[in-house]
Every structure is written in structure tokens, then in C-alpha cells.
N, C-alpha and C positions, 0 to 999 in steps of 0.2 A: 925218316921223319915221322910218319906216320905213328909206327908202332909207339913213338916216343909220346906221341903229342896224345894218342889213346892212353898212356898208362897215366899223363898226368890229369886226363880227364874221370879216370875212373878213380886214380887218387882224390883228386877232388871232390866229386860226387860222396866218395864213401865220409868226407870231413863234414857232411850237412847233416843238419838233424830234420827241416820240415819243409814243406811245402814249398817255401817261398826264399829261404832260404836254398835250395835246393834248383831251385826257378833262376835265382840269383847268379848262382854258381855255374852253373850251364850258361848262362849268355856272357856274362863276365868273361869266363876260361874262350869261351868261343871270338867273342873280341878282343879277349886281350892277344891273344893267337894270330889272328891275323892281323891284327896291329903290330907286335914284335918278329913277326914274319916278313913285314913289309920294310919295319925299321931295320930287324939286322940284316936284310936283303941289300938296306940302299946305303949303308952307313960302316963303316972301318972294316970287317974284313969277307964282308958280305955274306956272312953265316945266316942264312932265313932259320935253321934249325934250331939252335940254339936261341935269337930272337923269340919261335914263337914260345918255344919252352918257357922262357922267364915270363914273356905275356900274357901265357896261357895262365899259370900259377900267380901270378900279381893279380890278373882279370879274374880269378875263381876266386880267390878270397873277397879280393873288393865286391864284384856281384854277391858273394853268399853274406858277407857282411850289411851291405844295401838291401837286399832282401831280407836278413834279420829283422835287422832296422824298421823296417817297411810294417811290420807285426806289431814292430812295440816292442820288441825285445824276440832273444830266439824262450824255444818253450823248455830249455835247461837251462842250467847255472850251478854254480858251487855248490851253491846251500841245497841241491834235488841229488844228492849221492847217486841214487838208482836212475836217475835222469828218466823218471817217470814222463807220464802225460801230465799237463795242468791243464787244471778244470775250473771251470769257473762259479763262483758265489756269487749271485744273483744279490740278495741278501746285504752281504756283506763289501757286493762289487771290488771282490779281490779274486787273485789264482789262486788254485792253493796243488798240493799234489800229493799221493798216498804213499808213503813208503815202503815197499813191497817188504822189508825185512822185519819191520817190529806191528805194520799193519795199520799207523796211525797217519793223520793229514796234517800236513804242516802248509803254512803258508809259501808263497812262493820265496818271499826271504828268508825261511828256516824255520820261523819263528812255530812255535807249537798251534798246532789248530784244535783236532780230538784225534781220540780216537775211540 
């Protein structure tokens, strides 16, 4: 059970991209874990293992998504190919992010910023 419940934790882990998100997914995976440990312990064929397994992967998502959330958004998306950093325009009080392939900033929705 172990070895099982670590590989879905470091699967998870490696699905986050930041802080908080990442914050997310750890306490998620960790409760959902022993919430569906508890449930398929007490419930039809009393498999804890399996229980914590789908609790663990339901709870990592849900935390790394709540913890996205938590920020405003996570700090990639479609429109960032190279799923850069976004930075912030003071200025302009938008994100914007540099595209490491042609060199130029685009806004956080794709849109052209400079370069």
C-alpha cells in the first residue's frame, strides 16, 4: 500500500506547476488518502488500498486545483507554449510572460505585448 500511495503522491506532485498549487496537492492527496482508506476499509469489499488510491488522486487534483484557484489562476495556460514565468505590469496591471523561442512578451492571454 505504501509504495502505491508514494507513487501516486510523487505523480501528483510532479502535475503542479507553483507554490500554491503545489501546497494544494499535497494536503488534497494526503486527505483524500485517508479519507478513501477509511471509506474502502469500511464499505463493500474492504479494500483500504485501493480506497486510498482513488482518494489520494481525486484529493490531489481537487487541492492542486483549489490552490490554483487560491492565486487567481495557475501562472501557465494555453496561450504561454513555453509555460514561462508571468510577470507582472505595474503599469499596465496585467501578467504578461516572455517567450523564450522568438524573445518577445505577450500578454497572459497570448495577445502580443513587444518585443
Amino acid at each position: 500500500m505504501i509504495s502505491k500511495a508514494f507513487a501516486v503522491s510523487v505523480l501528483a506532485l510532479g502535475l503542479t506547476a507553483c507554490g500554491a498549487t503545489t501546497q494544494g496537492a499535497i494536503t488534497g492527496g494526503a486527505l483524500g488518502a485517508a479519507a478513501g482508506a477509511i471509506i474502502g476499509n469500511n464499505t463493500g469489499s474492504g479494500d483500504a488500498e485501493t480506497g486510498a488510491i482513488i482518494g489520494g488522486v481525486i484529493g490531489a487534483a481537487g487541492g492542486a486545483y483549489a490552490g490554483c484557484r487560491s492565486q487567481g489562476g495557475c501562472a501557465w495556460n494555453q496561450n504561454n507554449p513555453s509555460h514561462s514565468r508571468l510577470y507582472y505590469d505595474e503599469r499596465a496591471r496585467r501578467e504578461y510572460y516572455v517567450d523564450e523561442r522568438d524573445g518577445c512578451t505577450y500578454w497572459r492571454n497570448g495577445e502580443y505585448r513587444a518585443c
